[in-house]
N, C-alpha and C positions, 0 to 999 in steps of 0.2 A: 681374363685378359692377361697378355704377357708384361710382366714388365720392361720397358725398354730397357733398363740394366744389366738383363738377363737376354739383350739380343747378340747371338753368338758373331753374327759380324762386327759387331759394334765393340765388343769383349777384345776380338783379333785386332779391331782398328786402333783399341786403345794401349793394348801389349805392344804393337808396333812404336808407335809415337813413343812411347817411353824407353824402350830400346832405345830407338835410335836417340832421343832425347842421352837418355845415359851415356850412351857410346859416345856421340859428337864432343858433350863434356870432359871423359876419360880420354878422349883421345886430342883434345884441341892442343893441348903442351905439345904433341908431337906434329903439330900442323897439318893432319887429316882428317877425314870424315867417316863416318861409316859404311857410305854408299863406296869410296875408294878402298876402304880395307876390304868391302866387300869382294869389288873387281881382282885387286890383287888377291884376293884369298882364291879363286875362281882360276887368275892366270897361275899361281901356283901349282894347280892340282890336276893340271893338263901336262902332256907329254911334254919335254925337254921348257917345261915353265913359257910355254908359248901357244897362243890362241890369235884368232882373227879378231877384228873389231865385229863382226856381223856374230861371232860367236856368242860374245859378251850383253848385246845387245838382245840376244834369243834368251841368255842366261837370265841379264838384270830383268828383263820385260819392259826394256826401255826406250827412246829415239833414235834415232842417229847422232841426232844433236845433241841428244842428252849423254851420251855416254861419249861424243866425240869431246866437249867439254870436261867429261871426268880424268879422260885419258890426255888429254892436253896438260892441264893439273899436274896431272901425273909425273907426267914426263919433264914438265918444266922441275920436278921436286927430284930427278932423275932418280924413281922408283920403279920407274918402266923405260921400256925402248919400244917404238914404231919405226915398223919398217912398209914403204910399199912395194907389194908383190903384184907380178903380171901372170897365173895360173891361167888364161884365157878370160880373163877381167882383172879388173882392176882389184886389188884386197889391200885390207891394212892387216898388218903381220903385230902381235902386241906379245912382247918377252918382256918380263920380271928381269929386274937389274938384284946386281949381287945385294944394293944397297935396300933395294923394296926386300928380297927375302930377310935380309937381318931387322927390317923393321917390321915386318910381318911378326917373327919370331919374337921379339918383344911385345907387341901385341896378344897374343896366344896366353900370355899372363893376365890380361884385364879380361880375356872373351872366358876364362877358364873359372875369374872370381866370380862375374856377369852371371854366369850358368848355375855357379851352387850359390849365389843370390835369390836368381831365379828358382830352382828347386829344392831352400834348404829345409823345408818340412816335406818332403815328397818321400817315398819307401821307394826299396829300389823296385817293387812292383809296380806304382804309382808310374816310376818315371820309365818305367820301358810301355805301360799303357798308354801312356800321352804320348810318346814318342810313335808309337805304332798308330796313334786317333788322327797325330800332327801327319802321317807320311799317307795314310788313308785318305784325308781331307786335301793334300797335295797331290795325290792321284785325281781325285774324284773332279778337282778343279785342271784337271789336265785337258790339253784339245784331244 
């Protein structure tokens, strides 16, 4: 019989919770959370630092209300701008302010220590395996 210690969701449940546990900590001095660096990490890395709300929402795997709250947040910390666009519906338009990239970029310092925490007895064979087991296991869980 397995042990449950050794069950592999339960392994990724627990790596989760501690990330973001860590993160939320590392990051509260700068009055953000993880789930928002995430977002903006995301609005960054899109054409002219701008995506839809319905993007973000396909990205996080999240609500309407749940990301319409992140990005409200946001925008009050003026990290973000919304705009509403009429393309033949209604959309919300979400760009990165000058001031979310500079705090992104500050950022990029904790997510970079976070990482050789997380891998600092790994070879660099080890971590291009898991990175390729991590992108396999993200395919496989794809629709």
């Amino acid at each position: 019989m397995k042990d449950e210690s050794d069950d592999i969701g339960m392994l990724f449940k627990q790596v989760d919770e501690k990330l973001k546990k860590k993160g939320n900590a590392d990051f509260a001095s700068l009055g953000i959370t993880m789930s928002q660096i995430h977002v903006m990490h995301f609005i960054s890395i899109q054409h002219q630092k701008k995506t839809t709300q319905k993007e973000l929402e396909d990205f996080c795997g999240v609500s309407h209300p749940t990301i319409n709250g992140i990005l409200k947040r946001l925008e009050e910390k003026e990290f973000i701008e919304t705009t509403i666009t009429a393309n033949g519906r209604l959309s919300k338009e979400v760009r990165l302010t000058d001031k979310g990239s500079a705090l992104l970029k500050e950022t990029r310092k904790s997510k970079s220590s976070a990482e050789k925490m997380l891998t600092k007895d790994f070879t660099k064979q080890e971590m291009e395996t898991l990175r390729g087991m991590l992108k396999k296991i993200i395919y496989n869980l794809s629709d």
